[in-house]
C-alpha positions in Angstrom: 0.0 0.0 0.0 3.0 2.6 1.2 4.7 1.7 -2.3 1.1 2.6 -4.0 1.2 5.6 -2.4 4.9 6.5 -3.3 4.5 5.9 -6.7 1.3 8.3 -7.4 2.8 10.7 -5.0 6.2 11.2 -7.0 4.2 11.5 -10.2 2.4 14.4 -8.4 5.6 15.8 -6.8 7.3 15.6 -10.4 4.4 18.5 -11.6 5.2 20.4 -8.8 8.6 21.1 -8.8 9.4 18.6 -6.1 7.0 19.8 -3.6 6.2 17.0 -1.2 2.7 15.7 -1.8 1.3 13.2 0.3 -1.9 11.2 -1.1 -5.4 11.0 0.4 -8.5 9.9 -0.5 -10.5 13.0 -1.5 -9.6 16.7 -1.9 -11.9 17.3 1.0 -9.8 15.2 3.3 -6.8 16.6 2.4 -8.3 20.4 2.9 -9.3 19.2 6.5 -6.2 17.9 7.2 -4.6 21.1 6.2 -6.8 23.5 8.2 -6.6 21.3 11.5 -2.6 21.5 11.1 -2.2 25.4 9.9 -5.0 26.8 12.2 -6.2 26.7 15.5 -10.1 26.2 16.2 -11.4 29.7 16.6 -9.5 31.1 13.6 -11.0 32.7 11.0 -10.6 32.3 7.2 -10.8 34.1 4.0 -12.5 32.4 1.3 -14.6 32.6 -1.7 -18.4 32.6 -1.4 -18.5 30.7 -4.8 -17.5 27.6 -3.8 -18.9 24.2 -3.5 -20.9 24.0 -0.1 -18.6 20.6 1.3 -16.1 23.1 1.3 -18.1 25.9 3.6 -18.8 22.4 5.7 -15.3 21.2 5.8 -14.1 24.6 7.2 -16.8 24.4 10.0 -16.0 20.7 11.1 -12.4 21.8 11.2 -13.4 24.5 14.1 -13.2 27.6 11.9 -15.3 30.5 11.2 -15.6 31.2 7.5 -14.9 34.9 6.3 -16.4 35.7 2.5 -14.3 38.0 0.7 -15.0 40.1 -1.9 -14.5 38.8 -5.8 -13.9 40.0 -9.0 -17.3 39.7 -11.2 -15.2 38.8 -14.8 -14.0 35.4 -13.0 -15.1 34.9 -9.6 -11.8 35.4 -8.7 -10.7 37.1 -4.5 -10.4 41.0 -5.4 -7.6 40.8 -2.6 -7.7 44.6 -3.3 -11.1 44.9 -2.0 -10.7 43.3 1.7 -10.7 45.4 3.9 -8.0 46.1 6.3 -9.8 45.3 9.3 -11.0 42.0 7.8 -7.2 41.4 7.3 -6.0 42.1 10.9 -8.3 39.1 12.2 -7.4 36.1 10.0 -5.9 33.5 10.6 -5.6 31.7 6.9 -6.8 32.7 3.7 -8.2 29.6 1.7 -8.5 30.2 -2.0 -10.7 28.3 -4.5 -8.8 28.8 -8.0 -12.5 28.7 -9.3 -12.8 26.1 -12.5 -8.9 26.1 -12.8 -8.9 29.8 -13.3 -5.9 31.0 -10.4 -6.3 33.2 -7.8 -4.5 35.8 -7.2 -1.7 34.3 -5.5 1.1 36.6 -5.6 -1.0 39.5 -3.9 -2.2 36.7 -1.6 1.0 35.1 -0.8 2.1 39.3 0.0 -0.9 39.5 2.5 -0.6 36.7 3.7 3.5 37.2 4.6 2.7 40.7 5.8 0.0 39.4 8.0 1.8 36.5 9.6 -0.8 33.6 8.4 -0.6 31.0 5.8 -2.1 31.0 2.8 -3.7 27.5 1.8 -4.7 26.6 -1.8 -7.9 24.5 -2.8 -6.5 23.3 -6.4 -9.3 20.9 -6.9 -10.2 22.5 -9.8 -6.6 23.6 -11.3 -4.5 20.8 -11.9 -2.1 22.2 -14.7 -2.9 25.9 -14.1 -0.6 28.4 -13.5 -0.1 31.8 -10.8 2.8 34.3 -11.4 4.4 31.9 -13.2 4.3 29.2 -11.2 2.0 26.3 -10.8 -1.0 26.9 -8.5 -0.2 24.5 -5.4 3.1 25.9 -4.8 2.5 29.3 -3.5 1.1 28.5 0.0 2.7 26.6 2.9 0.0 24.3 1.9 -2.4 23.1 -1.5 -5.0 20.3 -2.3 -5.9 18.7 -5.3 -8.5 16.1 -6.4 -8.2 13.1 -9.0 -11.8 13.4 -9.2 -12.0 16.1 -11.7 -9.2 16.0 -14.4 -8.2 12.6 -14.4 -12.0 11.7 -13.8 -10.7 8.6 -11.3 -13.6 9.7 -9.1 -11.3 9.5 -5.7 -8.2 9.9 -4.3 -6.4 13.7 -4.1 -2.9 15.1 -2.9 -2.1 17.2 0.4 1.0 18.8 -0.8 3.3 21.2 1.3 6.4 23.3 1.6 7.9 21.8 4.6 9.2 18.5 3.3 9.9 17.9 7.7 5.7 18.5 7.9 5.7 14.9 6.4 5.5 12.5 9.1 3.2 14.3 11.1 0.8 14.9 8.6 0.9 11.4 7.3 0.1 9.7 10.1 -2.6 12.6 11.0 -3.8 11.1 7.9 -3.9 7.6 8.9 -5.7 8.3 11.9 -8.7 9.7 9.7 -8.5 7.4 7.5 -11.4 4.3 7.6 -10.3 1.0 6.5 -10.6 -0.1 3.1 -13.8 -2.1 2.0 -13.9 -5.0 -0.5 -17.9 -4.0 -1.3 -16.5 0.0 -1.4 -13.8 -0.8 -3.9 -16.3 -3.7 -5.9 -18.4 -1.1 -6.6 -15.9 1.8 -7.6 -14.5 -0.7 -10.0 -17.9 -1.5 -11.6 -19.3 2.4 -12.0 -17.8 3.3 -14.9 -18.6 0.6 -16.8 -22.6 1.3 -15.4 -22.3 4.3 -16.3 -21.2 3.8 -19.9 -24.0 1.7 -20.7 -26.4 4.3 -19.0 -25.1 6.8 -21.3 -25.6 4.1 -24.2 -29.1 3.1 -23.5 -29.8 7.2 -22.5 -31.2 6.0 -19.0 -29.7 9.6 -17.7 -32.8 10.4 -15.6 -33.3 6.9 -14.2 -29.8 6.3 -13.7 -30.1 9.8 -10.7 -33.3 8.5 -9.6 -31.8 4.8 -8.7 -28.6 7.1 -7.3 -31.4 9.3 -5.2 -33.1 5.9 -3.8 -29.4 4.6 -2.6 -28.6 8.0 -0.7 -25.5 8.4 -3.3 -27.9 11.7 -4.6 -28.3 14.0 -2.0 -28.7 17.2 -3.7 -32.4 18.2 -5.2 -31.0 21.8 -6.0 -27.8 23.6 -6.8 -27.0 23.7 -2.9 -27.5 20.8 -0.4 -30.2 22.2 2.5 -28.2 23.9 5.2 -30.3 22.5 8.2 -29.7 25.4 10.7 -30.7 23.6 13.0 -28.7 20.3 13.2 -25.9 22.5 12.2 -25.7 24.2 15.1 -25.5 21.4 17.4 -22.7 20.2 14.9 -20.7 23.4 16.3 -20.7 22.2 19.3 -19.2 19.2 18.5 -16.4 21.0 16.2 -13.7 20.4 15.7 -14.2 17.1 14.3 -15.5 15.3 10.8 -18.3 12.9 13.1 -20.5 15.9 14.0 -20.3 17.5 10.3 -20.6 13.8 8.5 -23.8 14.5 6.9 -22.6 17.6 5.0 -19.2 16.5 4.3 -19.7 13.2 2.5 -22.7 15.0 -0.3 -21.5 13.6 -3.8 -18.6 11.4 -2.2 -19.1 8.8 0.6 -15.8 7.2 0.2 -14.2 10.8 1.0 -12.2 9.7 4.0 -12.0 5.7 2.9 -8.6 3.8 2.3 -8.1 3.1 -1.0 -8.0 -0.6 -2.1 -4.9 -1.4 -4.5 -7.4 -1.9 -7.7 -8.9 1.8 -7.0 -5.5 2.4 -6.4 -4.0 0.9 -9.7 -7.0 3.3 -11.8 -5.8 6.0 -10.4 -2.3 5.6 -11.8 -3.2 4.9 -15.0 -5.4 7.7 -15.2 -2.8 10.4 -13.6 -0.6 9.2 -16.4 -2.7 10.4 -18.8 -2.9 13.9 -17.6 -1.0 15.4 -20.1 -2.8 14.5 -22.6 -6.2 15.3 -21.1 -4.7 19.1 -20.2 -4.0 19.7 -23.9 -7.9 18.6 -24.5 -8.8 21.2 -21.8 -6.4 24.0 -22.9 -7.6 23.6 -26.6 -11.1 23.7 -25.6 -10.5 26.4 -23.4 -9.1 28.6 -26.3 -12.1 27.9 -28.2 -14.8 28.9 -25.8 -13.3 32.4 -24.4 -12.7 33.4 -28.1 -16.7 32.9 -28.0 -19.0 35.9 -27.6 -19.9 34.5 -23.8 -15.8 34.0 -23.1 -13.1 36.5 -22.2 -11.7 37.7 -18.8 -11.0 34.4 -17.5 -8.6 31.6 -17.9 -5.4 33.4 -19.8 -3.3 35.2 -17.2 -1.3 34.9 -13.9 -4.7 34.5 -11.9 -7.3 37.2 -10.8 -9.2 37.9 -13.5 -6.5 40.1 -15.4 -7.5 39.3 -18.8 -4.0 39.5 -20.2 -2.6 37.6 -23.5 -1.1 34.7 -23.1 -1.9 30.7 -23.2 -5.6 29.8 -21.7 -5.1 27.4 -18.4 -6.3 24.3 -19.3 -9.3 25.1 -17.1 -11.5 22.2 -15.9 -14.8 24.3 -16.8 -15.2 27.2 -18.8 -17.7 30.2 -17.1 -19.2 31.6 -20.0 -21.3 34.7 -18.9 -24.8 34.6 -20.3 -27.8 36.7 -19.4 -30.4 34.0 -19.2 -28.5 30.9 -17.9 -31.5 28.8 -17.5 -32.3 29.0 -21.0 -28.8 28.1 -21.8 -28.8 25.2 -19.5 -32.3 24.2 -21.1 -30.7 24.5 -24.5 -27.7 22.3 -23.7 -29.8 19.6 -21.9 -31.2 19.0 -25.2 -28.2 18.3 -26.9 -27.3 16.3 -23.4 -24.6 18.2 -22.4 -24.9 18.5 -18.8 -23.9 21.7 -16.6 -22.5 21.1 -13.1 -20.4 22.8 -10.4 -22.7 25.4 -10.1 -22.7 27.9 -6.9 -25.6 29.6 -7.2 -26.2 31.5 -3.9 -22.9 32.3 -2.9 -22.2 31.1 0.3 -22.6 34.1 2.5 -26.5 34.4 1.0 -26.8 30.6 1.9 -25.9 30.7 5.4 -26.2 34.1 6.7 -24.2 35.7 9.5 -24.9 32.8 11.6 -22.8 30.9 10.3 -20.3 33.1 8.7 -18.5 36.8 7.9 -20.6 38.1 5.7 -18.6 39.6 2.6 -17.9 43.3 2.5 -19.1 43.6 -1.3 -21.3 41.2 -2.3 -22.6 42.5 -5.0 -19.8 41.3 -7.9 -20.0 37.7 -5.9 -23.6 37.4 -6.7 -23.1 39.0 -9.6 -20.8 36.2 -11.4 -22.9 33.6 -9.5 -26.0 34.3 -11.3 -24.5 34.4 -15.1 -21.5 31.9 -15.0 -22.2 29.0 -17.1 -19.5 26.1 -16.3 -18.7 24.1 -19.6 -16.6 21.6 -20.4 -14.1 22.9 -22.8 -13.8 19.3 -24.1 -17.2 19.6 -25.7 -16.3 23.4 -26.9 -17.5 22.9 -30.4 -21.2 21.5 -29.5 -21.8 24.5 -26.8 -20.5 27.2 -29.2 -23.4 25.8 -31.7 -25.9 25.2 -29.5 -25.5 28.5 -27.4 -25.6 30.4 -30.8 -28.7 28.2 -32.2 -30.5 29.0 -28.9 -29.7 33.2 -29.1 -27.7 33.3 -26.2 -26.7 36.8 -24.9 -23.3 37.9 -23.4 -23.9 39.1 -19.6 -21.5 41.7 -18.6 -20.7 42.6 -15.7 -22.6 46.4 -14.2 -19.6 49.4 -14.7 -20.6 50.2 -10.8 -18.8 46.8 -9.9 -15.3 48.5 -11.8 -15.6 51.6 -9.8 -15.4 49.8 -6.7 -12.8 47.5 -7.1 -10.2 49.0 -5.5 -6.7 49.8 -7.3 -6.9 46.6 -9.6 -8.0 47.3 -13.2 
């Protein structure tokens, strides 16, 4: 198992420039992990309020109290400019999101965060291959996560990288101590679902095939967010920090996240990590495509944060077009059955309220980019270019109030 371990963990560390990485079973693991060894229960952390909601619930079960910053409305990127200095003086870790594969502002983050004394954790989930300042995104903070679940599509498994090689042996056997034993009907039935799925997408069973996934508790969301149960979450506090109280909320789309891999999940994985290059160039030329499309731009082409500067497109893992009427859009591509996922639509400050977190200074932009971003796979770039333009779609751009607030960054 160790040597299964080694051998996906130095194909990870090879993209990194050596960075130690040290596997897990799901992104949201790893991020856990991370927060219970950087900050102390009580903190308070900067993130983005369009984000997936595990990730709002992860932060809670970690004894933290989430602090929604403001964004910038091209990209959905943290306007770092745009926090406040008083938000700044009470952190104690910024978080960022790196929103579809489209970076963060690192650099200005990894400033802050040096001037302010705290570290400055990366969620890379969605930017394997991306790029901040030059570097890749993962190696700016004292610590990153990624998933296998999105790029290589293996559906588990993820990387808790960091910058102190001597962190290792702490934070692997932190690790093991979360971790549940592997189970033989757990890894049976990863091993058969992609081959279910196929012949669902042969027979075009789509519907039926969520309905079954519904009826087994593997489907727990009816809309965009998963209900926030106030109530039961509250008594969760109490129990923080801890994953047992928060279990309910943690596991939504992934109920293996903190199982030990078998070596046949284990032995998928591999092969599909080393196919990643060639699955980056399908993203990157998809991703060209799109944001040369009258929905694209703004996103996706510089050193992170929305810059909008020339250079190669990030082989993003979905493309936000901006459309006016995105219902009518996700209608249109439904039809064509293209399916549009990983949306955040409230942001997260709107979904929980002050309760449960800071709300963000300036919502506005946040809500803004929520409302008309339209994630696409740039993989199908060609069939939602057609359809988008078959169906009339309209560009959405963003109010000129949102520039004239956004601080010093243009």
């Amino acid at each position: 198992m160790v040597s299964a371990y080694a051998e996906l963990e130095e194909r990870m560390r090879g993209r990194l420039g050596g960075r130690d990485c040290l596997y897990v079973p799901s992104c949201r693991f790893g991020l856990y992990l991370a927060l219970r060894h950087w900050c102390r229960p009580g903190g308070r952390v900067l993130m983005s309020p369009v984000n997936d909601d595990v990730i709002f619930f992860v932060v809670l079960a970690a004894g933290l109290r989430p602090v929604q910053a403001p964004l910038d409305p091209r990209d959905g990127s943290i306007d770092t400019a745009a926090v406040p200095e008083s938000v700044w003086g009470g952190l104690s870790a910024v978080l960022t999101t790196n929103l579809y594969g489209n970076p963060d502002p690192a650099p200005e983050l990894r400033a802050r965060c040096d001037e302010s004394g705290i570290p400055l954790l990366e969620d890379a989930a969605h930017a394997i291959g991306s790029t901040a300042g030059g570097r890749p995104v993962g190696t700016w903070g004292e610590a990153s996560v990624f998933s296998l679940s999105k790029h290589t599509g293996a559906k588990t498994g993820g990387f808790l990288t960091f910058a102190d090689p001597a962190l290792r042996g702490e934070l692997a056997a932190a690790r093991d101590e979360l971790l549940h034993p592997s189970r033989t009907s757990a890894e049976l039935a990863y091993l058969v679902r992609p081959y279910a799925e196929a012949t669902v997408r042969g027979l075009r069973l789509v519907k039926a095939a969520h309905a079954t996934l519904r009826l087994l508790g593997q489907q727990e969301r009816e809309e965009i967010r998963m209900p926030l149960r106030a109530d039961e979450l509250k008594q969760a506090l109490a129990g923080a920090p801890g994953l047992a109280p928060f279990h309910s909320w943690v596991r939504v789309d992934m109920h293996d996240y903190r199982l030990g891999p078998g070596a046949a999940r284990l032995r998928r994985t591999g092969r599909l990590l080393a196919r990643l290059d060639a699955t980056l160039a399908a993203h990157r030329a998809g991703t060209e495509r799109l944001l040369a499309s009258e929905w694209g731009g703004g996103t996706g082409t510089g050193t992170g944060g929305g810059t909008g500067l020339a250079g190669d497109a990030q082989p993003l893992f979905r493309v936000p077009l901006l459309v006016e009427d995105r219902d009518a859009a996700i209608a249109a591509l439904a039809r064509r059955r293209i399916v549009t996922g990983y949306l955040y639509d409230p942001p997260l400050d709107t979904y929980a309220g002050e309760l449960f977190t800071d709300l963000s200074p300036a919502p506005e932009p946040a809500a803004w980019f929520a409302r008309h971003a339209l994630p696409v796979d740039p993989r199908r770039a060609p069939e939602v270019i057609e359809t988008l333009r078959a169906a009339g779609a309209v560009r959405a751009e963003p109010p000129a109030v949102f520039d004239a607030g956004r601080g010093d960054r243009g």
